[in-house]
N, C-alpha and C positions, 0 to 999 in steps of 0.2 A: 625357637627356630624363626628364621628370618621371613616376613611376608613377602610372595614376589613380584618383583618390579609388574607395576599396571603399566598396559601398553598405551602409548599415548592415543589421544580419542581419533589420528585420521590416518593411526598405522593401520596397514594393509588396503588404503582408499588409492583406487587410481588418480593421478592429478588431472581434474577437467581442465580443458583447452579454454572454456568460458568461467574458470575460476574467478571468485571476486579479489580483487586488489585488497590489499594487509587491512585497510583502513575501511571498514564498511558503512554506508549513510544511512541511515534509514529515518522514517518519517510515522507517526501516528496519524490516520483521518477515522472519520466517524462517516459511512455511507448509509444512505437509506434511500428506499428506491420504492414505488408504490404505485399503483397501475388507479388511474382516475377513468370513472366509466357516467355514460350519458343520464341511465335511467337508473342505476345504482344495483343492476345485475350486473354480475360477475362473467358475465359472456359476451359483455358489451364494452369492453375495456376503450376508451376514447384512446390514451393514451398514458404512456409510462412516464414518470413524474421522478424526480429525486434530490438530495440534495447532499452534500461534503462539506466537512467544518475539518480543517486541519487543527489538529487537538493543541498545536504548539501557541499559535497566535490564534486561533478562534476564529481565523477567516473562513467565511460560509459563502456556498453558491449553491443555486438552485439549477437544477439542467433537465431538459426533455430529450437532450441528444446524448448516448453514451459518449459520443468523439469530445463532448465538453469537460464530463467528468474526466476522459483521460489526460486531456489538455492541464485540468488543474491538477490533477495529479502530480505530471509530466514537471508542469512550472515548479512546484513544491521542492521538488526531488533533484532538481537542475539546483533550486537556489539554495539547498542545504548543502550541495557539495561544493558550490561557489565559496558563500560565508562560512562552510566549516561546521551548521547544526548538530543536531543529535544526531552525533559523532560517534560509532561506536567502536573502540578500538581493538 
């Protein structure tokens, strides 16, 4: 007896309005993010510290401000869809 047809994986899925386009980009980083403190209690946090290596080229930045992480993010992900990066189709 014949086994039967599997339904494809996005039958029965509504189509979202913010669908991604056929070609999706995507990028690997490595975040770490770690709270720096005056007197070395844990209630005394000075300030949040961190740093992003995007795993492709090995480019690192350190940031005290989350708008910086996003900003490298941001660039990362602008410049793989530019050049056509890890591309995944």
């Amino acid at each position: 007896m014949p086994r039967p047809a599997r339904p494809a994986p996005d039958a029965g899925r509504t189509p979202c309005r913010y669908a991604a386009p056929v070609a999706r980009y995507k990028a690997a980083f490595l975040v770490r993010i770690w709270a720096e403190s005056g007197d070395r209690s844990e209630a005394d946090v000075l300030a949040w510290r961190g740093s992003v290596v995007h795993l492709r080229s090995q480019e690192r930045r350190y940031f005290t401000d989350i708008l910086d992480l996003a900003a490298f993010l941001t660039a990362h992900m602008r410049d793989t869809e530019v050049h056509g990066g890890d591309v995944e189709a």
